[in-house]
Each structure stands twice: as structure tokens, then as C-alpha cells.
C-alpha positions as CSV (number, residue, x, y, z in Angstrom):
1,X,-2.8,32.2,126.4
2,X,-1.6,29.8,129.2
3,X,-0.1,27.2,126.7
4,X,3.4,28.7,128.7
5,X,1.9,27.5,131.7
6,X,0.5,24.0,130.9
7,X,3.4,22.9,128.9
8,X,5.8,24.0,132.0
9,X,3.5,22.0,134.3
10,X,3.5,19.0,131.6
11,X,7.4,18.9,131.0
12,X,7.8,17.8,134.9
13,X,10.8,19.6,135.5
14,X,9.0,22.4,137.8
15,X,8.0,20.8,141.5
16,X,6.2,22.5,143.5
17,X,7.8,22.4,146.6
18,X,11.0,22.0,145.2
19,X,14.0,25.1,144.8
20,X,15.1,26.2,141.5
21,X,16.8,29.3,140.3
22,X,15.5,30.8,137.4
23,X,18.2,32.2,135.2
24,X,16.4,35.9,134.2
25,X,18.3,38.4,131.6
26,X,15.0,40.1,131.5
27,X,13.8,38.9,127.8
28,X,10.6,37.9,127.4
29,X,11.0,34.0,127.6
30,X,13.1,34.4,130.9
31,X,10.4,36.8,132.0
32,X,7.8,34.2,131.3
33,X,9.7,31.1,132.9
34,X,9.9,32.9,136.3
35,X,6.2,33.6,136.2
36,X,5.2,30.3,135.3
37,X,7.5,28.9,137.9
38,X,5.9,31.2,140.5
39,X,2.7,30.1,140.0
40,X,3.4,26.3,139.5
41,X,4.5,26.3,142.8
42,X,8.5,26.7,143.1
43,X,10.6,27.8,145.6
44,X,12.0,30.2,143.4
45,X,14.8,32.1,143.2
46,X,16.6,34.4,140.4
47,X,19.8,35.2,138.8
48,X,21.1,37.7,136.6
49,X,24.8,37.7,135.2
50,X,25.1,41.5,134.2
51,X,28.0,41.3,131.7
52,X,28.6,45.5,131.1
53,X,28.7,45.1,127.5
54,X,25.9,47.4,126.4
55,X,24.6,50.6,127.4
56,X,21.2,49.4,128.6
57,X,22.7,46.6,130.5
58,X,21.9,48.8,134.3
59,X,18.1,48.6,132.9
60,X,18.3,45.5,132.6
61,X,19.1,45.1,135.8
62,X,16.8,47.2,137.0
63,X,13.6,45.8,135.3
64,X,14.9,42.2,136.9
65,X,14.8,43.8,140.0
66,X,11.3,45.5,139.7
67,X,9.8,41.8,138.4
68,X,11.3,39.8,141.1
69,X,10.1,42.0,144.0
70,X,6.4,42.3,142.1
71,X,6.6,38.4,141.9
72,X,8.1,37.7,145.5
73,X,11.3,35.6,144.4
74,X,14.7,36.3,145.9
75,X,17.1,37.8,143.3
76,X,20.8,37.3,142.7
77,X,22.8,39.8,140.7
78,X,26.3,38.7,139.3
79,X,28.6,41.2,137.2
80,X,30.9,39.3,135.2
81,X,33.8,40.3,133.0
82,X,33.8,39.1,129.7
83,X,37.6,40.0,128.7
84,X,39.8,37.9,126.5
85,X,39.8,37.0,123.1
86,X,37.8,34.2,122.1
87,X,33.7,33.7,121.0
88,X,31.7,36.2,123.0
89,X,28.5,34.7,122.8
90,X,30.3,31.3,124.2
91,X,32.0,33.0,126.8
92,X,29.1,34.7,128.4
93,X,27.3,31.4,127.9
94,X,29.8,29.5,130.1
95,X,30.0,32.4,132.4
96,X,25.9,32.3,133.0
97,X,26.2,28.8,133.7
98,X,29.0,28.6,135.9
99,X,27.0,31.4,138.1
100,X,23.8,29.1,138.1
101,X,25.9,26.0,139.3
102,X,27.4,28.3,141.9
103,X,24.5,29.7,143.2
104,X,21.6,26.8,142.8
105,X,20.2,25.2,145.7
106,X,18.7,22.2,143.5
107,X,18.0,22.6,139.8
108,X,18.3,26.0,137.8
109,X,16.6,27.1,134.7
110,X,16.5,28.2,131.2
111,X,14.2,29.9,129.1
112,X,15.0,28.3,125.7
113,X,11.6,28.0,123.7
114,X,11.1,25.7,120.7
115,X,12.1,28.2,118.8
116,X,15.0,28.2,120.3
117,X,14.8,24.8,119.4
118,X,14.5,25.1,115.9
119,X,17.0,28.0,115.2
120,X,19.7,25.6,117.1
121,X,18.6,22.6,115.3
122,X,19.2,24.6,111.7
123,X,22.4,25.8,112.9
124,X,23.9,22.1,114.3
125,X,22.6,21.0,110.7
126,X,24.8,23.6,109.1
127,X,27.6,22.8,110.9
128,X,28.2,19.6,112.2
129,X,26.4,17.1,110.3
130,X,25.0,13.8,111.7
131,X,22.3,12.8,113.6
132,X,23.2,14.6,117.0
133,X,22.6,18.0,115.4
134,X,18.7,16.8,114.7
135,X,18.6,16.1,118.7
136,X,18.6,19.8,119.5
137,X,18.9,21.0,123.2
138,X,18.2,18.6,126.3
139,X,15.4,19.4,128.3
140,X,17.1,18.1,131.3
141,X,21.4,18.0,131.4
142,X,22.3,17.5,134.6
143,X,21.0,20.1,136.9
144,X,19.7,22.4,133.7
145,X,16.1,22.2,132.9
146,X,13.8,23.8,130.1
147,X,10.5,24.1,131.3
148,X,9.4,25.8,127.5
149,X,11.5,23.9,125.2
150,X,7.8,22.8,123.7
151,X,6.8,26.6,123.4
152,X,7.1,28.9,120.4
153,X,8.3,32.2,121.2
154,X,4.9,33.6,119.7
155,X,2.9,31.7,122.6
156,X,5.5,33.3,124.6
157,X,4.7,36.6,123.8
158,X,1.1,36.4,123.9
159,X,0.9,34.9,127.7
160,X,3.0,38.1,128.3
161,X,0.6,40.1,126.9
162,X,-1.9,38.3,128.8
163,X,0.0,38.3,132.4
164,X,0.9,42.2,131.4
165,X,4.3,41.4,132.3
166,X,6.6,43.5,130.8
167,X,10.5,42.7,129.3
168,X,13.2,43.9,127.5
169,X,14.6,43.1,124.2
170,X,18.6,42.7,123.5
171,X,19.5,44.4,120.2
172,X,21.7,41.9,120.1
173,X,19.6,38.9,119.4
174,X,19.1,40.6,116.1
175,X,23.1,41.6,115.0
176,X,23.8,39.4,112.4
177,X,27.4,39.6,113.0
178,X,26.0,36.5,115.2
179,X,25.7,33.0,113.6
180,X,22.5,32.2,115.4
181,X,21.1,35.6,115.4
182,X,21.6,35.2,111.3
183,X,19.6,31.8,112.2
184,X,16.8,33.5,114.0
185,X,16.3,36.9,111.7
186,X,16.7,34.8,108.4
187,X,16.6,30.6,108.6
188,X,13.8,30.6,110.8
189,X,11.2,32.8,108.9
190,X,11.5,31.0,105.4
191,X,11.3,28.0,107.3
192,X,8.2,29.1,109.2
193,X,7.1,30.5,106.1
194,X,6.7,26.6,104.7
195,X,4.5,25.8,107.7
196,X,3.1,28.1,111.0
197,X,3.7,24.5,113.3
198,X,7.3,24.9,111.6
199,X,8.9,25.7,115.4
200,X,6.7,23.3,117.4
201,X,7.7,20.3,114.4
202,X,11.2,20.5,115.0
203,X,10.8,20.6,118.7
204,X,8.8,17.4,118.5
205,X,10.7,15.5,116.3
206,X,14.3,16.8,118.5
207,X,12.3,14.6,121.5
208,X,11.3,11.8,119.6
209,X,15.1,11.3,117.8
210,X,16.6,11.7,121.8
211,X,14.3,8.7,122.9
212,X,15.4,6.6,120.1
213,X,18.7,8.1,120.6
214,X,18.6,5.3,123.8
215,X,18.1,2.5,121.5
216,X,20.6,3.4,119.2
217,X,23.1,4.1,122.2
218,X,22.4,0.7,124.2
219,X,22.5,-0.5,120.4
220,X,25.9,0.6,120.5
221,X,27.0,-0.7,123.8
222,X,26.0,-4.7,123.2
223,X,28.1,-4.5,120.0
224,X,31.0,-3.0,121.8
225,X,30.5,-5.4,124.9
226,X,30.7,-8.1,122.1
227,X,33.6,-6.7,120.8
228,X,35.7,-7.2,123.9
229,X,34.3,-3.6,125.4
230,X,37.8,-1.4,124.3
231,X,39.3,0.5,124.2
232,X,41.1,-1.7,121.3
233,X,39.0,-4.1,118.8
234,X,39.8,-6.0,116.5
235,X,39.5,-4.0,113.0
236,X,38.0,-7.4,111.3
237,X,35.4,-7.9,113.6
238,X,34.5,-4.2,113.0
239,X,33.9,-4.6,109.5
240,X,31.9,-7.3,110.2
241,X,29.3,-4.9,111.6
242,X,26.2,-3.1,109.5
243,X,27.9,0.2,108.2
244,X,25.8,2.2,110.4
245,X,26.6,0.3,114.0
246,X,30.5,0.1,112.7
247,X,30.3,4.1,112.6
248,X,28.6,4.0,115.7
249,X,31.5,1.8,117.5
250,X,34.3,3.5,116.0
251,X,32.7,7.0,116.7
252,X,31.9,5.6,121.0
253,X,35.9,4.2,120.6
254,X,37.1,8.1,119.4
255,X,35.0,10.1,121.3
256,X,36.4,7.9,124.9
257,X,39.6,8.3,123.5
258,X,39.1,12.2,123.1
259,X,37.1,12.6,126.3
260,X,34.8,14.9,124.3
261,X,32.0,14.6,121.7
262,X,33.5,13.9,118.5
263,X,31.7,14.1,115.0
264,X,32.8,11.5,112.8
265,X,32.1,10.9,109.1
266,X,31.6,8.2,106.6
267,X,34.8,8.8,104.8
268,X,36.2,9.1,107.9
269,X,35.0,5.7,109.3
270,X,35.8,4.4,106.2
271,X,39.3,5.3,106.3
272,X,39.4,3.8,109.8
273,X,38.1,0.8,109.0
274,X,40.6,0.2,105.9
275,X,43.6,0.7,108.5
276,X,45.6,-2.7,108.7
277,X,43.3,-4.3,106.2
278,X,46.8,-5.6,104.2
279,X,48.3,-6.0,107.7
280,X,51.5,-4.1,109.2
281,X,50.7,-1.2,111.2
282,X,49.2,1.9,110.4
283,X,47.4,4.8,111.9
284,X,45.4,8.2,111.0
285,X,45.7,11.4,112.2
286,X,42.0,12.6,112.7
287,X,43.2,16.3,114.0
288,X,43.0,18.1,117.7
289,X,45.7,15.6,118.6
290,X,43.3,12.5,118.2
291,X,44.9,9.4,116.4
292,X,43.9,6.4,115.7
293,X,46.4,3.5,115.1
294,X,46.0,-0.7,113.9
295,X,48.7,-2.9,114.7
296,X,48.1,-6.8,114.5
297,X,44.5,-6.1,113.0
298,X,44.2,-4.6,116.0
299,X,42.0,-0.8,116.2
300,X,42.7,1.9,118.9
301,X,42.6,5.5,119.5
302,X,45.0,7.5,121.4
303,X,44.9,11.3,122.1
304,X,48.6,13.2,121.7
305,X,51.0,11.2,123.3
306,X,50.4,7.5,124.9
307,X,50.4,7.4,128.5
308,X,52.9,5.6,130.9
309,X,51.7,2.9,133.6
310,X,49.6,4.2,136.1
311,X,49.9,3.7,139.6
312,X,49.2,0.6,141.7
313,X,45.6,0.4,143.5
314,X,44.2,-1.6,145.8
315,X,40.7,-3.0,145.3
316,X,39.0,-4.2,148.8
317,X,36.1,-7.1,147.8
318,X,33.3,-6.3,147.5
319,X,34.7,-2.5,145.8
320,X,35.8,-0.4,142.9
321,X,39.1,1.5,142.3
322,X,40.2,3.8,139.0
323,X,43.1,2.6,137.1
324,X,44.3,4.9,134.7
325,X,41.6,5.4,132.6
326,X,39.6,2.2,133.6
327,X,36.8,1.4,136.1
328,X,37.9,-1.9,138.1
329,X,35.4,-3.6,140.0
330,X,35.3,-6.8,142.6
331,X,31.9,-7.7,143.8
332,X,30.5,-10.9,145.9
333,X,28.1,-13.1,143.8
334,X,28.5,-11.3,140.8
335,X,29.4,-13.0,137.9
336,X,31.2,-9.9,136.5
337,X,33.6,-10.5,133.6
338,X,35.3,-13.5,135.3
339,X,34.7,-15.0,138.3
340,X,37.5,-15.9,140.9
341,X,37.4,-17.5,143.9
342,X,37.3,-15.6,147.0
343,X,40.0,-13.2,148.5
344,X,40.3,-10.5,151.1
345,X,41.4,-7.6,148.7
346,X,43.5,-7.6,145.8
347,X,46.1,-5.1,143.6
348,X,45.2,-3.9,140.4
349,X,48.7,-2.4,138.3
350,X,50.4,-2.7,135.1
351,X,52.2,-5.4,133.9
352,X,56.0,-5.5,134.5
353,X,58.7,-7.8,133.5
354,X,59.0,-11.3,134.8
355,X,55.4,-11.6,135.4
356,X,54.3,-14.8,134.5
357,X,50.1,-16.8,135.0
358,X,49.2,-20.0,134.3
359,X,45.8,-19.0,131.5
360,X,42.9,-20.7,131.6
361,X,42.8,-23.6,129.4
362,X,46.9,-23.4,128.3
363,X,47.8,-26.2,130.6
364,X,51.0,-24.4,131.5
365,X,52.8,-21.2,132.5
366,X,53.4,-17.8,130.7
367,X,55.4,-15.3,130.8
368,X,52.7,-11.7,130.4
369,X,55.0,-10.3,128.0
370,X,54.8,-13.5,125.5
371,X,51.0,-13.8,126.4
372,X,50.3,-10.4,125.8
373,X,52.2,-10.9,122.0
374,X,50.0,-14.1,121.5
375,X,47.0,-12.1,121.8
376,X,48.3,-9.2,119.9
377,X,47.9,-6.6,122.1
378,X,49.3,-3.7,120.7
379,X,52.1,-2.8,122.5
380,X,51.3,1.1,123.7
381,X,48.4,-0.5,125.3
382,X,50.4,-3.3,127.1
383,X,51.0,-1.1,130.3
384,X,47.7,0.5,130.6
385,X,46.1,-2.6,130.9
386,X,45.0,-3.7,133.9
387,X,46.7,-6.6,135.9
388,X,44.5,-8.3,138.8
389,X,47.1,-9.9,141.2
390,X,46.4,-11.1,144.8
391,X,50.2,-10.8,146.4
392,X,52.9,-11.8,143.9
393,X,50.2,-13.8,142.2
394,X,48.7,-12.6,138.9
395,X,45.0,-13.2,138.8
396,X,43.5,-11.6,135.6
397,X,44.6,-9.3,133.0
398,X,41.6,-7.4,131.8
399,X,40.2,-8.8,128.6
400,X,43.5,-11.1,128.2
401,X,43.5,-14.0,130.2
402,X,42.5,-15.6,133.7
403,X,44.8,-17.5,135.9
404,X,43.5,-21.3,136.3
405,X,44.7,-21.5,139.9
406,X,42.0,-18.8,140.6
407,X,39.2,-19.5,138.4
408,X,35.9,-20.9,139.9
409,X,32.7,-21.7,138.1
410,X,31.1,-21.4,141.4
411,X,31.5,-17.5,140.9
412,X,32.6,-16.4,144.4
413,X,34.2,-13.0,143.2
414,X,33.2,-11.7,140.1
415,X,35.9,-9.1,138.1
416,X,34.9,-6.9,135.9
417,X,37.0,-3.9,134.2
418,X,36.0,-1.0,132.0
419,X,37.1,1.9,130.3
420,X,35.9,5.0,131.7
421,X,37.5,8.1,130.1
């Protein structure tokens, strides 16, 4: 009867002590979550996002009302208009959640159950395929917790029962007009009919794939870092890669490009990684305005059209400025990237015309624009990059070349630059 209660206390994400707004429609697992916040301790609060879209919606209300004064928690009531065109479902999602973020103190909180688990995990699968639709929902993303993601909706019920705490249903849970209510009222029977641990199996397995989800990610990182970090690789050195990991890479390289979660598949990936195999240039469309193009063996994404040369910054040592759509970064002892010897502050822009640096190991000047060729950058990319300069002089251009006049093994400043969107 209390599996509600010690699986709440188990997941961590309820302090006692600590404030966190309970997001309560007045269904039984919201019911349950303020209860079993209550007595683990919380500073508790409530909100309800009355949407008007059905005729029992003022009951709803009510009964919220009714609960929260029996149990002692503050309650926050917010009507929202759902009008417009679009998913309704989605829309009153993003509408709940944008009242929780508004109105929490410290963390806010969801209901979901693992069977809420399961019917999203079946859903994902049918889809979006790919191994993020086995992860499931988060029980932590950002300042949203789930305190019952490990409970099944029948365990639920019965410490309800128990607590005789009452709640309402939403007839609309069940209208199979609804993707995931066609989930619930007919995926997730025949698939608890195969096993009654059905719901608690997939919620299990959704936490073990997210921890291994780290490996695989950090997995992913190294082999970019060892590809020259992006946001272009070389398409060769790709290939060169286990199938898997190249997916991997190339899906990390779309997805920055896209500044979203992007799905992408083996043909896909296989497409991509054929680009520029005969040389020449060529690119793939891969819809929503996301493209990827090869040029001097060279792989990069771009989203719509390519961006001009953003604006000059300066970066103070030791510090950190944003470049267009990198990270730049000076810090003292830090071996960074490259390591330069010491200077007050210094510019970071985009290359122009004229500029010339004397690169590491040349033995001579260069002019950028036939240094940049040499190294087959691809030329959308050229002023986007970012340029290190310390007054007229340049000092680095990020994953190109160091000046020699500046470079010191001693390691006084290091440099470092990443892509960050």
C-alpha cells in the first residue's frame, strides 16, 4: 500500500525541507504525488492550470481545492486559454509547464507513473525509431522531477484506496481520438497481458539505457574531440569510425546544427557519409531546412541559409566570450587547445581580407585567405570561424593554425574554442 511512498522517498527528488510545487489536475497519480510529498516532508505548494475545455473542468477545480486545504498546501489556480490551431494535448502540455516555471519557488512536479512510462516508451517506438525512444521520460529535466516514474498506476490506485483520498477521472484519457490515450486503452493491456511486471520492466530498463546513455554520449564526445570537435569533419575520417559511433557523430554534428533533437537514420547516415566520396562538392537536403554539405572531403551541416560574420568580441584573460555560435575561452595555466604566451586581453572576430600569421611550423608568413584554402576549409565556414588576434596581430584561428610568434610550450594562456549551438 505505501510502495507510492517509499519509492518517492527512494527516487531523491523530494527533500524535506526543501519547496516544490506539485502540479495537481486532480487525477489520481497527481492526487497521490501531493500526498506523498506532504508527508515526506516538503514545503509544498500546488498548481492547477484549469484549461475550460470540458464541462467538469469547475469540479475539478473544486475537488483541488477541497484536497489542498484537507492536506495544508498552498494552492495556485491558473485559467489558460487553449485557442489556436495546432496539437491540443501539446499545447496544454506547454501551457502547464510554462505555469509551473512561472510559479515555482525551487523544483516542481509531475505525476507520471511507470505506466506512464511504458505507454510513452510504446509510443516513441512507434514513431520515432532509435534508441532515444527506449529512454522514456527523465526523472529529473531541469527543474521537473517525477517522484513515481518507478510506480504503476495500479499501486497508485491502491495507496489511494488506502489514504481514502479521493480524485477525479478525465474522460479524456480514454478518447481514442488521442495517440497516447489509444496507447493506454489498447498497447498497454496486450502488453501487460504478456507479463503483470510489464509497466515496472519498461520503467527499469528506460533507467538503465539513460545511465548507459552517458557512456555512449561521452563515447561520442572523444571521437568528435578527435575529429577536430566541429562543426566540420573531415568525411574520410568519419568513415573511418565503427558504423554505430559514425551515426552517433554525424547525428551530435546535425542535431548542433539544428539546435534541436534530431532523429537520424542508417540510410540517412549512410547517404551522408557517401557525400564527396568521388570528390567535388555535394550536399543533402535532410528536410525542416537542415542541410548538410561536403566540399574538399570536408562534412558540415547548416540550417536554412549560412550566416554572415559575427561581431567582434573581446575576451579579458582569464574569461569567456560567445562568438557566433562558438564558446571562446582564455584561461591562466590551462593548457586549453593551444597555449600562448601571456596577454592582457585579446579580440576574437572573423577573418577579413589582408590578414596574414606566421603558422606554427611553416617557417614563413600567410596570408588567412590562402591558409584557410590549404586546409580546405570550406568556404561558408571561413567567416564564422573564430580569429584570436591581440591588436593587429593574429594569434590563432580555431582549429586552423597558431601564430609561432605567440606560441609557448610553457603554456602561459591556454585557448580553447567550441561550438555551442
Amino acid at each position: 500500500m505505501e510502495r507510492p511512498l517509499e519509492a518517492a522517498r527512494a527516487s531523491g527528488l523530494v527533500g524535506e525541507g526543501e519547496p516544490l510545487l506539485v502540479m495537481l489536475s486532480g487525477g489520481g497519480d497527481s492526487v497521490c504525488l501531493l500526498d506523498v510529498c506532504v508527508r515526506l516532508g516538503a514545503r509544498v505548494s500546488a498548481l492547477h492550470v484549469n484549461y475550460g475545455l470540458r464541462e467538469g473542468a469547475g469540479e475539478d477545480e473544486a475537488s483541488c481545492g477541497e484536497l489542498c486545504s484537507r492536506l495544508g498546501a498552498p494552492l495556485v489556480v491558473e485559467p489558460v486559454s487553449l485557442a489556436g490551431a495546432g496539437n491540443l494535448q501539446a499545447r496544454a502540455r506547454d501551457a502547464r509547464y510554462a505555469a509551473a516555471e512561472h510559479h515555482a519557488v525551487g523544483d516542481y512536479a509531475a505525476g507520471h507513473t511507470a505506466s506512464d512510462q511504458a505507454e510513452t516508451v510504446l509510443y516513441r517506438l512507434a514513431t520515432s525509431p532509435g534508441r532515444r525512444a527506449l529512454l522514456g521520460m527523465e526523472p529529473r529535466r531541469e527543474r521537473l522531477v517525477r517522484p513515481l516514474l518507478e510506480v504503476t498506476r495500479e499501486e497508485v490506485r491502491s495507496y489511494l484506496r488506502h489514504r481514502s483520498l479521493d480524485w477525479r477521472e478525465d474522460p479524456s484519457n480514454a478518447d481514442r481520438r488521442f495517440a497516447r490515450a489509444r496507447a493506454r486503452e489498447e498497447l498497454l493491456p496486450a502488453f501487460r497481458s504478456l507479463s503483470p511486471a510489464a509497466e515496472r520492466a519498461v520503467a527499469e530498463t528506460a533507467l538503465v539505457l539513460r545511465d548507459e546513455a552517458k557512456v555512449i554520449d561521452r563515447a561520442v564526445d572523444e571521437a568528435l574531440s578527435g575529429l577536430g570537435g566541429g562543426p566540420a569533419v573531415e568525411a574520410r575520417r568519419v568513415r573511418e569510425l565503427s558504423p554505430a559511433l559514425a551515426r552517433l557523430v554525424l547525428r551530435s554534428l546535425a542535431e548542433r546544427a539544428a539546435g534541436c533533437e534530431r532523429p537520424l537514420s542508417r540510410a540517412e547516415a549512410d547517404r551522408l557519409l557517401a557525400l564527396g566520396r568521388d570528390g567535388g562538392s555535394r550536399s543533402l537536403d535532410l528536410g525542416e531546412g537542415l542541410r548538410a554539405v561536403c566540399e574538399y572531403g570536408v562534412l558540415r551541416f547548416t540550417r536554412a541559409r549560412e550566416s554572415g560574420a559575427p561581431a567582434p568580441a573581446e575576451l579579458p584573460v582569464p574569461g569567456r566570450v560567445r562568438f557566433g555560435d562558438w564558446e571562446v575561452e582564455a584561461a591562466l595555466g590551462s593548457p586549453g587547445e593551444v597555449t600562448v604566451r601571456e596577454a592582457e586581453r585579446f579580440t576574437v572576430r572573423a577573418w577579413r581580407d589582408g590578414d596574414r600569421m606566421r603558422p606554427l611550423g611553416l617557417g614563413g608568413s600567410k596570408s588567412l585567405q590562402d591558409l584557410l584554402t590549404d586546409r580546405k576549409v570550406p568556404r561558408a565556414l571561413r567567416r564564422s570561424l573564430p580569429v584570436v588576434c591581440a591588436g593587429d596581430e593574429v594569434v590563432w584561428v580555431a582549429g586552423v593554425a597558431l601564430d609561432e610568434r605567440w606560441a609557448d610550450a610553457a603554456g602561459t594562456v591556454g585557448l580553447r574554442a567550441r561550438q555551442v549551438a
